[in-house]
C-alpha positions in Angstrom: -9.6 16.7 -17.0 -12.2 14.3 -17.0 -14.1 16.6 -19.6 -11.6 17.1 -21.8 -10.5 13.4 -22.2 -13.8 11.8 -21.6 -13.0 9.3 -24.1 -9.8 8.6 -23.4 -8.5 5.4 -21.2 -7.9 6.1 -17.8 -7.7 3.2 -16.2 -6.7 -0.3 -17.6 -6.6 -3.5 -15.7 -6.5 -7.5 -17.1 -8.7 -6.8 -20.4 -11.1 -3.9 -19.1 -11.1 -0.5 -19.8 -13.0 2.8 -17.8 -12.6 6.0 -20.1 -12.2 9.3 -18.0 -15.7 9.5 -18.4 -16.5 6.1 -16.9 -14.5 6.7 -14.4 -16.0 10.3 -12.9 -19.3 8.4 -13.1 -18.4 5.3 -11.1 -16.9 7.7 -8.8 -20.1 9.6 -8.1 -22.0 6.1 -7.9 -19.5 5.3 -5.0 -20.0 8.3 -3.3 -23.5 8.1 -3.2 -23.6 4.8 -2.0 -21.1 6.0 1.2 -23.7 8.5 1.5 -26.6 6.4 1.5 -24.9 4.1 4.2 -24.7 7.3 6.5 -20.9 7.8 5.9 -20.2 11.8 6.1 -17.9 13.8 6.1 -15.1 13.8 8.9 -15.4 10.0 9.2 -12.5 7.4 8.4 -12.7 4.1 6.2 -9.9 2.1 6.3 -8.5 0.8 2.7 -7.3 -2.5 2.3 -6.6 -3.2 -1.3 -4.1 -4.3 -3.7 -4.1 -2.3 -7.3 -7.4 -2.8 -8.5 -10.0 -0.6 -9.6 -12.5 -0.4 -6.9 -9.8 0.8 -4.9 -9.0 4.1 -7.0 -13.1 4.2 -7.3 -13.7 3.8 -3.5 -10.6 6.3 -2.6 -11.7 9.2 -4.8 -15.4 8.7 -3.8 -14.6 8.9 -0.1 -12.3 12.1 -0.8 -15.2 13.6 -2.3 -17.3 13.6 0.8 -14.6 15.1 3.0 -14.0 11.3 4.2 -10.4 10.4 5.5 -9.2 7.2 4.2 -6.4 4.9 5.5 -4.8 3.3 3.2 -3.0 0.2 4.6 -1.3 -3.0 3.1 -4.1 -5.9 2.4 -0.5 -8.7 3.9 -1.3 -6.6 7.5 -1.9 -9.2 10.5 -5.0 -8.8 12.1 -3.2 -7.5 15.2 -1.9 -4.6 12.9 -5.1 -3.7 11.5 -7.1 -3.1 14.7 -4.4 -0.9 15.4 -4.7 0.8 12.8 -8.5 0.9 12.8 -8.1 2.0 16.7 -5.7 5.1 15.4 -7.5 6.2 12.8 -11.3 5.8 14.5 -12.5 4.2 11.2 -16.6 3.5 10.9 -15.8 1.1 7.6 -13.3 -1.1 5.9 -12.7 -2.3 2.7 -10.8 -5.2 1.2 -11.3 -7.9 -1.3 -12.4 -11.2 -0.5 -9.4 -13.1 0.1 -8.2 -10.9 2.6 -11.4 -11.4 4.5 -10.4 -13.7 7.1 -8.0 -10.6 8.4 -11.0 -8.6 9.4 -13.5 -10.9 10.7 -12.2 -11.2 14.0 -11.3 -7.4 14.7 -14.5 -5.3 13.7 -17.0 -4.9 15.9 -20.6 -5.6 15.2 -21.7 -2.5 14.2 -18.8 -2.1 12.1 -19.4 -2.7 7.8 -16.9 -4.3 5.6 -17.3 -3.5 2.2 -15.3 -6.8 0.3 -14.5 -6.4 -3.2 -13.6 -9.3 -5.9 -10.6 -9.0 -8.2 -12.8 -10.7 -11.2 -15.6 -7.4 -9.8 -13.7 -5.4 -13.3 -12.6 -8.6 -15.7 -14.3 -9.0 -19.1 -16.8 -11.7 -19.2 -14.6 -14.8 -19.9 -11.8 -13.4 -18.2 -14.5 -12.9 -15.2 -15.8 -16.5 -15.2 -12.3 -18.2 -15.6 -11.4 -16.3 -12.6 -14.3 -17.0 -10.5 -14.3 -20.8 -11.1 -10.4 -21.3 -10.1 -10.2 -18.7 -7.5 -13.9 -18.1 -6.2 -14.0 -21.7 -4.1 -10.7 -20.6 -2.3 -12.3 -17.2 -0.9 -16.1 -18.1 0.0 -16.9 -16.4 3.0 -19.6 -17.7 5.9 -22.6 -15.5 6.4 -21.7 -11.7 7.9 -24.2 -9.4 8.8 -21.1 -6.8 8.8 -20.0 -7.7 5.2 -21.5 -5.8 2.3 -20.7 -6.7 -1.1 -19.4 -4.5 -3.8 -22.5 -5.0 -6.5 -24.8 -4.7 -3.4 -23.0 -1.3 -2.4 -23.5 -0.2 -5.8 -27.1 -0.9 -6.4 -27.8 1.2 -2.8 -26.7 4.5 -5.1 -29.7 3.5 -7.3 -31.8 6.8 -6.6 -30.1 8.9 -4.8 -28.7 11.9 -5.8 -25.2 12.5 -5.4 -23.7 16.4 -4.9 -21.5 18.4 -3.0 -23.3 19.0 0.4 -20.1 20.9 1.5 -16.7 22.9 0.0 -14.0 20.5 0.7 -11.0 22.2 2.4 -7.6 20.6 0.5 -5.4 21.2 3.4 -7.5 19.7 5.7 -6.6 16.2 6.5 -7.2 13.7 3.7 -5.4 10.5 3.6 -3.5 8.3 6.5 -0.6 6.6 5.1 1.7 4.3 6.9 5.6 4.4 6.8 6.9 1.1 6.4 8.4 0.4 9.6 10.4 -2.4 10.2 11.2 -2.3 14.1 7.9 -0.5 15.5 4.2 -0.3 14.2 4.1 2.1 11.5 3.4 5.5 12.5 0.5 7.0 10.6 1.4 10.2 8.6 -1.9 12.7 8.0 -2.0 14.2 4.3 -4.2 16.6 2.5 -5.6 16.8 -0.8 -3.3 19.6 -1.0 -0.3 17.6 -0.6 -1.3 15.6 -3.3 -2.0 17.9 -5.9 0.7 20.0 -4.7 3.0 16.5 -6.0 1.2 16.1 -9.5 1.4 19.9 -10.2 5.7 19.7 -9.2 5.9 16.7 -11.2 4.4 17.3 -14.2 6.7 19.9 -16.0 9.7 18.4 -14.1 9.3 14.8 -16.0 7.0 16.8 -18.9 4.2 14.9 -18.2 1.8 15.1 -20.9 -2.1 12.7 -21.7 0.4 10.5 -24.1 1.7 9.4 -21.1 1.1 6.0 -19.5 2.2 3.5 -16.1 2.0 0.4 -15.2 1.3 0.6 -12.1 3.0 -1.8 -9.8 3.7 -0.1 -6.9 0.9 -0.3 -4.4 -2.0 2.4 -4.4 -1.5 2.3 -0.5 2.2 3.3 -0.8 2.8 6.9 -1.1 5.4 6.9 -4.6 2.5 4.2 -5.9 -0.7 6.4 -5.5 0.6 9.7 -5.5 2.9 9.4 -8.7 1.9 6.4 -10.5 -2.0 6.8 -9.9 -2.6 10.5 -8.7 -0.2 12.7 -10.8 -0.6 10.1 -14.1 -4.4 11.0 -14.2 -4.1 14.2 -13.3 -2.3 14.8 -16.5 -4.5 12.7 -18.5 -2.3 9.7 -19.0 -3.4 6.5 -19.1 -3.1 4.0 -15.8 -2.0 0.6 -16.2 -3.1 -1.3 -12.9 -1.2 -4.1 -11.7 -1.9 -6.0 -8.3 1.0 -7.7 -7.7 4.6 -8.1 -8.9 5.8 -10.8 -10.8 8.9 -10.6 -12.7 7.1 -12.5 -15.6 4.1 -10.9 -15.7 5.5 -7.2 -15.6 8.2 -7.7 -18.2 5.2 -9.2 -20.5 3.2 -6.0 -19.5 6.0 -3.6 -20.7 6.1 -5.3 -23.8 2.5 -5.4 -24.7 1.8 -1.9 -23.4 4.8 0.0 -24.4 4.3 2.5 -21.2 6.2 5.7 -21.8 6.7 6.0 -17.9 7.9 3.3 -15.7 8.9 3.4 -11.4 9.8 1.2 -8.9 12.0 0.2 -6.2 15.6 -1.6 -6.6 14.6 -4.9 -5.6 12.4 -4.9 -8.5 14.6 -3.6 -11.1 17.1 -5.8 -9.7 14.7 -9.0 -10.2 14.0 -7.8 -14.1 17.8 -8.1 -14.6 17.6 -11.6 -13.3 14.8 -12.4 -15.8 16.3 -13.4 -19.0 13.2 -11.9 -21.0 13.9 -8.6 -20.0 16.8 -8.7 -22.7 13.9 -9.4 -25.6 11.8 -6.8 -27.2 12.5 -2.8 -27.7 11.6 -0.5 -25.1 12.2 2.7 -27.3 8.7 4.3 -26.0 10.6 4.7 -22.7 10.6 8.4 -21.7 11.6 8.1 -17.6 12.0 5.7 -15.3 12.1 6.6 -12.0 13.7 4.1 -8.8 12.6 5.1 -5.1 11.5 3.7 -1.9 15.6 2.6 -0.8 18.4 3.1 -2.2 19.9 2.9 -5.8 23.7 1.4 -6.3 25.7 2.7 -8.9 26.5 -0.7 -10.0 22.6 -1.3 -10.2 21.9 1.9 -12.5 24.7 1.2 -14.6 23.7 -2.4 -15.4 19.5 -1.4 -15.7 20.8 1.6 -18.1 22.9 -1.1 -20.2 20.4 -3.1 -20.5 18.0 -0.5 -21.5 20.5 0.8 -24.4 20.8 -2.2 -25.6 16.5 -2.8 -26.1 16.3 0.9 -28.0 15.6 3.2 -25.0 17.3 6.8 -24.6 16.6 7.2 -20.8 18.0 6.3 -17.8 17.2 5.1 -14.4 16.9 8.0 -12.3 16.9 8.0 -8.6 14.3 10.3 -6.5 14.5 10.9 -2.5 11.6 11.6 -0.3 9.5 10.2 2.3 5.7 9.5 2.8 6.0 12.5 4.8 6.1 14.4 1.7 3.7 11.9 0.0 6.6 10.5 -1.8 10.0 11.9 -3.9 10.1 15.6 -4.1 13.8 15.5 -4.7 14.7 14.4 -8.2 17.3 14.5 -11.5 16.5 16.6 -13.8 16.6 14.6 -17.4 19.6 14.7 -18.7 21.3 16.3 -16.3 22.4 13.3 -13.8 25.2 13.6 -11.6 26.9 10.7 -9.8 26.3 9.8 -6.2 23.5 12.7 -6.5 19.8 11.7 -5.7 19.1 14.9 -7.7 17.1 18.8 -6.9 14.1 19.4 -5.1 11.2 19.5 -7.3 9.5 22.9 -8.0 8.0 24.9 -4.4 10.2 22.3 -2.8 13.3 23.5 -0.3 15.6 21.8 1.0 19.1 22.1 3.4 21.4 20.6 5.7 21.8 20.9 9.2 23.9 20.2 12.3 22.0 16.8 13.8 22.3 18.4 17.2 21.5 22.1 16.6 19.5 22.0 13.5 21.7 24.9 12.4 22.1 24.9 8.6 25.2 24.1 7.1 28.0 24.9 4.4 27.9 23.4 0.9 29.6 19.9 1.1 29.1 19.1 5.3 27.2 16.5 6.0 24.5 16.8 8.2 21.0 15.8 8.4 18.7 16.8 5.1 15.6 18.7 6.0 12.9 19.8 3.6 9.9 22.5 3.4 7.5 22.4 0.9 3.4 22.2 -0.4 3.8 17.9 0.0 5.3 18.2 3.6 2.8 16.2 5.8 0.2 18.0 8.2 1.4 15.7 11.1 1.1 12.0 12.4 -1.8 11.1 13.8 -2.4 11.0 17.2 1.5 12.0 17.8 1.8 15.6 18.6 5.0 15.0 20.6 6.5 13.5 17.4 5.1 15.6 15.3 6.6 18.5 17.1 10.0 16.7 16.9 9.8 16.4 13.2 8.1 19.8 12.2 9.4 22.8 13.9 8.6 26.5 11.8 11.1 28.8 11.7 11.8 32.8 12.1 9.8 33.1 8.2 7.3 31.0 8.8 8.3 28.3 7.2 7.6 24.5 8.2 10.7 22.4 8.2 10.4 18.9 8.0 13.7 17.4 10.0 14.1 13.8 8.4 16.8 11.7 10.0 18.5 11.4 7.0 22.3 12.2 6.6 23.3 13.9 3.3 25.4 17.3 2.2 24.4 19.4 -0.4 27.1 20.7 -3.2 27.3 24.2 -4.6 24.6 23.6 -7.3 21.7 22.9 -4.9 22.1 18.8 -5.9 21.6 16.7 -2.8 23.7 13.4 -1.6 22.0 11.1 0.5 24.3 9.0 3.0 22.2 6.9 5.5 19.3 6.8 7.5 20.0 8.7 10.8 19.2 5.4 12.5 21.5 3.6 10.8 24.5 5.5 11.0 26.5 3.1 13.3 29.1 4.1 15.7 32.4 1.6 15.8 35.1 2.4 18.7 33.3 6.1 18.5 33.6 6.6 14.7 30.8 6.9 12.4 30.4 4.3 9.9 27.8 5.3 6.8 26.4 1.6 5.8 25.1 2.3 2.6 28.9 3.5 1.6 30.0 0.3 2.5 27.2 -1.3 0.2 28.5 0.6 -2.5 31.9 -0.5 -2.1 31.0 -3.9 -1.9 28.2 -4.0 -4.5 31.4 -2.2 -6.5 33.4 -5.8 -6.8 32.1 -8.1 -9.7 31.2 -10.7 -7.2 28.6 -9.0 -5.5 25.3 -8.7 -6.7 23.6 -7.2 -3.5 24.8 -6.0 0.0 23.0 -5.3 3.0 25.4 -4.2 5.9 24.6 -3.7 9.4 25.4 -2.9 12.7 25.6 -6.2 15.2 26.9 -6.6 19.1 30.4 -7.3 19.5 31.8 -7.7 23.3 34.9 -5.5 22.0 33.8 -3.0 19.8 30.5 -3.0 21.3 29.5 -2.2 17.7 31.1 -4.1 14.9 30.0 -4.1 10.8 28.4 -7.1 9.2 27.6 -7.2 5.5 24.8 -9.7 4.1 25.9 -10.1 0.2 24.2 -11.8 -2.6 26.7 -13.2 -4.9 26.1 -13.0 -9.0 27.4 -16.5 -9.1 26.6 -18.6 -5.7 28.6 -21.4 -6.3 31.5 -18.8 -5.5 30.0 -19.0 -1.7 33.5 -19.5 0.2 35.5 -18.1 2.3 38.2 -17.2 -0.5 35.7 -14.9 -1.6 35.0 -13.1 1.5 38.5 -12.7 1.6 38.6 -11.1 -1.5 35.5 -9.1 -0.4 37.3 -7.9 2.4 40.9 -6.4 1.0 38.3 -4.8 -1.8 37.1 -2.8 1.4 40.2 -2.1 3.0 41.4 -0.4 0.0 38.2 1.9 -0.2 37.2 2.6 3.6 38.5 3.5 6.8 39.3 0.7 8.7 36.2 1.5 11.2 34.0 0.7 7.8 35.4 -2.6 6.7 33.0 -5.2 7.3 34.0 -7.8 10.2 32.3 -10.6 9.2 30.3 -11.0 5.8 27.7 -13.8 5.2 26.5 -14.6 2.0 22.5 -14.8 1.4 20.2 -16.1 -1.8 18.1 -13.0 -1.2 17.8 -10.3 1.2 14.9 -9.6 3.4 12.4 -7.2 2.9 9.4 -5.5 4.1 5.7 -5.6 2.8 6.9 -2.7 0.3 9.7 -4.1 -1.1 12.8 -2.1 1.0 15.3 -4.0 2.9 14.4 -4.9 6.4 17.5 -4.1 8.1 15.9 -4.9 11.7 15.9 -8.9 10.7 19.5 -9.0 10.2 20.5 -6.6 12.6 19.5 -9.3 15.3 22.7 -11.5 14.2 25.6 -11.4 16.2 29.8 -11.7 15.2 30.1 -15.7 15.4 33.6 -17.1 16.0 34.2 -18.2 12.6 33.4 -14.6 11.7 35.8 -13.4 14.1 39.0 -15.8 13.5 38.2 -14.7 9.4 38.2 -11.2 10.2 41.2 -11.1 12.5 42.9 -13.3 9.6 42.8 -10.3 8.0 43.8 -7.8 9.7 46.9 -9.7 10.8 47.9 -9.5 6.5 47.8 -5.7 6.6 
C-alpha cells in the first residue's frame, strides 16, 4: 500500500502532512530506536496517547517487532494505570507531556517513559505558538526514567532496522480495554489478525476505496477508533484526518474544511453537532457513510442527524453498527441502502452470528429473543490473565467453531438482520418481569419533549426493583412535573405496565464514561424518593 501511494497523504494533523511514504519511514525509525533500547519481541509497552501522530508511529513500530502494546486512555488515574501496567507486564510507557504527572509516581526505576509533545508534528509557527502558551503548563522536573521523543529518535541514527523474525498475525498483538463503568476494565488480547481480518470485511461492505478520508475523532485507543477510522482507512489508502479531542466547534469546522467522504462516532457526539447551530451551514454532499457505534442509536436521533444531513446536500444516512472490543469493534452492520428499522444491520463478511437461550446457549428460532453470540476472524483471542472468563465467553462448538457469547439480548428475523435489545446486565427484573431499558428510552426519546433518556434500574422496598428514567428535555424551561406527567401516560400507552418508568428526573446532560457511552452505574446508585413515589402513584390511581 505504502508503495503504491507513496505520495499520497496518509496522515494529516493541525497543518502537517506525512505521505504514505513518510510514514513507512518514520515507522522503521521508531522501530529501530525500540530496538536499540533493548525492547524485543514478546515485551509489552503501554500506550497512553490521545490522536496524534507519534501514537500511530509508535504503535505500528512496536507491532513490527512482535511487541504487544496496551493501548489505554491518557484521562486513566494513576491507580488505573499501574493496574494496567501490573496486567499487562509492560517494560515501557508512552504518553505526552501533560499526562506526565500520571506516570511519575507508578513506574519503577528501571522502568522508561517515552513522553511525546503535541506541537512534536505542527508546522513551524504552528509549533512555536503552541509551545509558548502550552509548553510552561507541562514542564517536567528532571527524570532519569523519561526519554524524549527527538532523543528516542536520534538513538535510530545508525542502526539498521529489519525483520529479525516472521511475525505470527494471530499471535497476540494489542491489549485493549472495555470501557467499564462498575469494575476495572478487563483487558481483551487481539491479534494482528483480528485487525486485518476488520479492514479486509470492511472495505467492500462500505466500498472503501484511496479517495476515501476520516477525521478521526474517536480515540486510537478505542477499538471502532483505531481499528476502523485509523487501521482499515490506511489500509485502503485513504487519507487520515487526526483529531485529539472533541469539540463540537472544532469538528464541525473540520468537516467543512476537509470535506471527509467518511465520517463515525458515537451518539453523544452526533447528538452535540445537532445542538451546534453551525452544523446547519455549509454542504456536506462529499458524504459517502457515516457510521454511529459505541451505544446505542435512537430512532428519533437518526431521523433528526439524517434531516439535517438532507438538508446540507448529503445522500447518506446515519447507520448504526453493533460489536464489541471483543471483536475489535462493529462487525455487524447495514448494508447501504438497505436499512431496516429497529435493525442494527448483518454481520460483515466471514462474520456469523445467532441467538441463543441465555441459560442453555441453545440457538434459537427467527424472531425469539435471546442472547446474540458471534464467531468470526475479529473475535478476540481471550482477556488477559482471565482464563476463567475467557472460558465463560468463548466456548467452541461440535465444528470447531469459536463462539463468542456476548451478554447482549437481541432476536434475529428471517433475513439474517439482527435487533439489539439491552445489555444482558441491564435487563431489569420488576415484580419478576423483564423490563428491556433501552425500549423504554425509545419510547420516551419518542415524545417531542425528550431530547435524551437514560433509564435504569433503582431499589425500591416494594418492588425491590423499580424503573427510573433520567431525561434531557429539548426545552429545559419545561422542567416540571406537568411534563413528567405527560412523560408518563406517553409510556403507559406504549409499554407494559412493568416498563413504565416510576419516577423520572430531568438532567442538563447525562453522564458518561471516558469514551463517550452512558455510564449507567452513576445513576443507578439513586434510589425512588417520596416525591417520586407520591407522582408515580398519582398516576396510576388515573388509569
Amino acid at each position: 500500500m505504502a508503495q503504491k501511494y507513496s505520495d499520497k497523504t496518509a496522515l494529516f494533523f493541525m497543518g502537517a502532512k506525512l505521505s504514505f511514504s513518510r510514514l513507512i519511514d518514520m515507522i522503521d525509525q521508531c522501530a529501530a530506536a525500540f530496538t536499540a533500547y533493548g525492547i524485543k519481541p514478546g515485551d509489552c509497552v503501554l500506550q497512553s496517547m490521545p490522536n496524534v501522530p507519534n501514537a500511530l508511529l509508535i504503535f505500528y513500530a512496536l507491532n513490527k517487532l512482535g511487541v504487544r502494546v496496551a493501548m489505554t486512555h491518557p484521562l486513566y488515574s494513576s491507580t488505573e494505570l499501574a493496574e494496567f501496567i501490573r496486567e499487562t507486564n509492560s517494560v515501557w510507557c508512552v504518553t505526552v507531556d501533560m499526562f506526565y504527572n500520571r506516570f511519575k509516581d507508578i513506574l519503577r526505576p528501571d522502568q522508561k517513559l517515552l513522553v511525546t509533545r503535541i506541537s512534536d508534528f505542527l508546522p513551524g509557527a504552528k509549533k512555536v505558538a503552541f509551545n509558548i502558551i502550552k509548553g510552561r503548563q507541562n514542564r517536567i522536573p528532571e527524570d532519569s526514567r523519561v526519554i524524549y521523543w527527538k532523543d528516542f529518535l536520534k538513538k535510530a541514527e545508525g542502526v539498521e532496522f529489519a525483520y529479525q523474525r516472521r511475525i505470527n498475525p494471530e499471535e497476540g498483538a494489542v491489549v485493549l480495554f472495555s470501557g467499564g463503568t462498575t469494575n476495572l476494565p478487563k483487558g481483551i488480547l487481539l491479534s494482528s489478525y483480528n485487525f486485518n481480518a476488520l479492514s479486509s470485511s470492511i472495505a467492500p461492505f462500505s466500498n472503501f476505496t484511496s479517495n476515501d478520508s476520516v477525521i478521526a475523532i474517536l480515540p486510537v485507543f478505542h477499538g471502532f477508533g483505531l481499528g476502523i477510522c485509523i487501521h482499515s482507512i490506511l489500509c485502503n489508502g485513504g487519507t487520515v484526518y487526526l483529531e485529539p479531542k472533541f469539540s463540537t466547534k472544532i469538528y464541525i469546522d473540520s468537516l467543512r474544511k476537509h470535506q471527509p467522504t467518511f465520517i463515525a462516532g458515537v451518539p453523544t457526539m452526533f447528538e452535540a453537532m445537532l445542538r451546534d447551530k453551525s452544523f446547519s451551514k455549509g454542504r456536506f454532499d462529499r458524504l459517502r457513510a457515516i457510521y454511529c457505534g459505541g451505544d446505542s442509536l435512537s430512532p428519533e436521533l437518526k431521523a433528526r442527524f439524517d434531516e439535517r444531513l438532507y438538508a446540507q446536500g448529503s445522500k447518506v444516512e446515519l447507520v448504526e453498527g453493533y460489536g464489541l472490543t471483543e471483536t475489535v469493534t462493529g462487525c455487524v452492520l447495514t448494508p447501504p441502502g438497505l436499512y431496516r428499522k429497529g435493525a442494527i444491520g448483518v454481520p460483515m463478511p466471514n462474520m456469523l452470528a445467532k441467538i441463543v437461550d441465555i441459560n442453555t446457549k441453545e440457538e434459537l428460532p427467527y424472531g425469539e429473543v435471546g442472547e446474540i453470540a458471534l464467531a468470526g476472524p475479529t473475535v478476540m483471542l481471550e482477556y488477559i490473565n482471565n482464563p476463567e472468563e475467557t472460558a465463560k465467553t468463548i466456548r467452541t462448538d461440535e465444528q470447531g467453531i469459536r463462539w463468542l457469547y456476548t451478554g447482549d439480548i437481541g432476536y434475529m428475523d428471517e433475513d439474517g438482520y439482527l435487533y439489539f435489545k439491552s445489555r444482558e446486565k441491564r435487563m431489569l427484573k420488576v415484580s419478576g418481569v423483564s423490563v428491556y431499558p433501552m425500549q423504554v428510552e425509545q419510547v420516551l426519546e419518542s415524545h417531542e419533549l425528550v431530547f435524551r433518556a437514560c433509564v435504569v434500574g433503582v431499589p425500591d422496598d416494594y418492588q425491590m426493583t423499580s424503573v427510573k428514567a433520567y431525561v434531557v428535555l429539548e426545552d429545559p424551561s419545561k422542567a416540571t412535573d406537568e411534563t413528567k406527567r405527560i412523560l408518563i401516560k406517553h409510556c403507559q400507552k406504549h409499554l407494559i405496565k412493568w416498563s413504565v418508568p416510576r419516577a423520572i428526573e430531568f438532567r442538563d446532560k447525562l453522564p458518561t464514561t471516558l469514551v463517550g457511552k452512558v455510564e449507567y452505574s452513576a445513576l443507578e446508585k439513586s434510589r425512588i424518593t417520596a416525591e417520586d413515589l407520591i407522582l408515580a402513584e398519582a398516576e396510576q390511581a388515573e388509569q
